[in-house]
C-alpha positions in Angstrom: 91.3 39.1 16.5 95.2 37.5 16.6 97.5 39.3 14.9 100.7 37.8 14.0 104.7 39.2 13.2 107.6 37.8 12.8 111.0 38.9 13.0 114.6 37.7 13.2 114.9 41.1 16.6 119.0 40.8 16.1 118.1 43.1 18.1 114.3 44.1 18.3 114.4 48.2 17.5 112.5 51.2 17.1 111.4 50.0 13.5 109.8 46.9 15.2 108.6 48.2 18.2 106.6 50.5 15.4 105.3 47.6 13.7 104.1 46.2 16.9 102.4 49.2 18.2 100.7 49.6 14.4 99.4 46.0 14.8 98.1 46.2 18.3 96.2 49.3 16.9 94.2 46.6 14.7 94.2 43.3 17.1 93.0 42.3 20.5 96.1 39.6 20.7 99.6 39.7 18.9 101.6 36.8 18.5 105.3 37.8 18.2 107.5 35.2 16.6 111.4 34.8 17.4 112.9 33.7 13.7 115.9 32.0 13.4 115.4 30.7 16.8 118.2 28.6 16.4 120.7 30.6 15.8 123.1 32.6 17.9 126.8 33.6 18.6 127.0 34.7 14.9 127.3 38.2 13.1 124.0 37.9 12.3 122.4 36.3 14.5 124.3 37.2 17.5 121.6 36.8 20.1 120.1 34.0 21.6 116.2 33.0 21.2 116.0 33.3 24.7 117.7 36.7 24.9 115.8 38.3 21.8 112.4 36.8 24.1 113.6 39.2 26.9 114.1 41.9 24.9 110.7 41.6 23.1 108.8 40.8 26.2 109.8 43.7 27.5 109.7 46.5 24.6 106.1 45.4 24.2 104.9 45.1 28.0 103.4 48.3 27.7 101.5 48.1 24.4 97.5 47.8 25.2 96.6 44.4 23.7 98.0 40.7 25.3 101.2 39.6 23.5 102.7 36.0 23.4 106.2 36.1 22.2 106.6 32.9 20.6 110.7 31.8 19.6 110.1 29.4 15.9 113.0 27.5 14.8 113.9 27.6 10.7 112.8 25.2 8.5 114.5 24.8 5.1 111.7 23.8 3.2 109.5 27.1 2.6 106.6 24.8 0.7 105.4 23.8 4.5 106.9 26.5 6.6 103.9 28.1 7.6 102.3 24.7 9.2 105.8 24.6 11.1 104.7 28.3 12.1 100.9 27.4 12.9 102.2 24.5 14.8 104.8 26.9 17.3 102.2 29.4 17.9 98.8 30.2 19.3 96.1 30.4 16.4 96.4 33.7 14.6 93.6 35.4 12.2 96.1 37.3 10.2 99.7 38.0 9.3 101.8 41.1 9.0 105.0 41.2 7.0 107.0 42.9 4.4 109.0 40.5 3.4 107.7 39.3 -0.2 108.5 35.7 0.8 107.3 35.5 4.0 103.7 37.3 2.5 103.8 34.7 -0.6 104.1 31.8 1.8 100.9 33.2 4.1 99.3 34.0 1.0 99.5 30.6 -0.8 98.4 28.9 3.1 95.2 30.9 2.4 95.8 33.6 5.7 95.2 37.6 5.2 98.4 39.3 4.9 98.4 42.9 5.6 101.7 45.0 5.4 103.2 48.4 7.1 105.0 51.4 6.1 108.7 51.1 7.0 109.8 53.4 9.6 113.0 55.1 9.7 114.6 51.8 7.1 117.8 54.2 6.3 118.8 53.4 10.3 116.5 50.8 11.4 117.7 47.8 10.4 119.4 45.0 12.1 122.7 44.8 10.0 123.0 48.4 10.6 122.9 48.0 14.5 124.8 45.3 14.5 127.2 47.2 12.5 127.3 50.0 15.0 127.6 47.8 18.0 131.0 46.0 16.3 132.9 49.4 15.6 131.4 51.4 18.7 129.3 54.2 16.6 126.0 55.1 19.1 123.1 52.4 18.6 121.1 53.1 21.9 119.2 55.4 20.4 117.7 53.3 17.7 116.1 50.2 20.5 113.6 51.0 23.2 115.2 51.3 26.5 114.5 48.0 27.7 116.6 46.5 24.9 119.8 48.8 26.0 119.0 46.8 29.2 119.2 43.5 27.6 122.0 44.0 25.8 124.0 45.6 28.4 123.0 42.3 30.9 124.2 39.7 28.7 127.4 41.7 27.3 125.7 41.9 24.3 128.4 43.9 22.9 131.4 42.7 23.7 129.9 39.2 22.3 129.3 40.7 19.2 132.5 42.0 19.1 134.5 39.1 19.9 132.6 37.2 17.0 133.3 40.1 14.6 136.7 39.4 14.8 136.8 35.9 14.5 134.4 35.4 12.1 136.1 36.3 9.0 138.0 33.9 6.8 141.1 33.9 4.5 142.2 31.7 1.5 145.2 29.5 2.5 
């Protein structure tokens, strides 16, 4: 069975690398997709879909199932995103997601959605990483080492950073 989860990984952490290691428990093959492909340079989104690939690839290298990581550009019209998803990815049996729009979507295209218990939410989340990064509180300890490594190759934080200051705006 093909499992499938998808993520925006701005940056992939802890929290997802849990996820991932849940699923694999359940599938022969996971299918990671890259959300928000597209987008980079941003506070949000700060990281590239090729960058988030390498860090992915690598936090799940280890995991005992075969993984494809997959990047899926957005699609502004949720009514046929998840044929957009089906036609990005190899087949998948089943979905995995919390996101009550994301399991609506699967749910309405007639594929099994299963959830997982959040791990560690208070920290692990990508705002609150991204967060850290920007005013230099510690954030290593919250991604697998192999996304420290990542991050630290591309000057991940000194990107973000630089964005964070220009990226505000003021009325005239």
């Amino acid at each position: 069975m093909r499992g499938f989860y998808i993520g925006r990984f701005q940056p992939f952490h802890d929290g997802h690398r849990y996820m991932a290691e849940e699923i694999a428990g359940e599938v022969d093959e996971l299918v990671l997709g890259i959300g928000s492909a597209g987008d980079s340079h941003t506070t949000r989104n700060p990281f590239t879909a090729g960058e988030r690939v390498m860090m992915v690839t690598k936090a799940v290298e280890d995991l005992d199932v075969t993984t494809y990581v997959v990047p899926i550009e957005d699609l502004d019209r949720n009514a046929v995103w998840v044929s957009h998803v089906r036609s990005m990815t190899p087949r998948f049996d089943v979905a995995y997601s919390n996101n009550p729009l994301v399991v609506r979507l699967f749910e309405e295209a007639g594929v099994e959605v299963r959830g997982s218990p959040m791990f560690r939410r208070d920290v692990l989340e990508g705002a609150e990483l991204r967060e850290r990064m920007i005013h230099g509180r510690d954030w290593t300890d919250l991604v697998p080492t192999t996304v420290v490594d990542v991050i630290e190759e591309i000057d991940g934080v000194e990107r973000i950073r630089r964005i964070a200051e220009t990226d505000t705006t003021t009325d005239l």
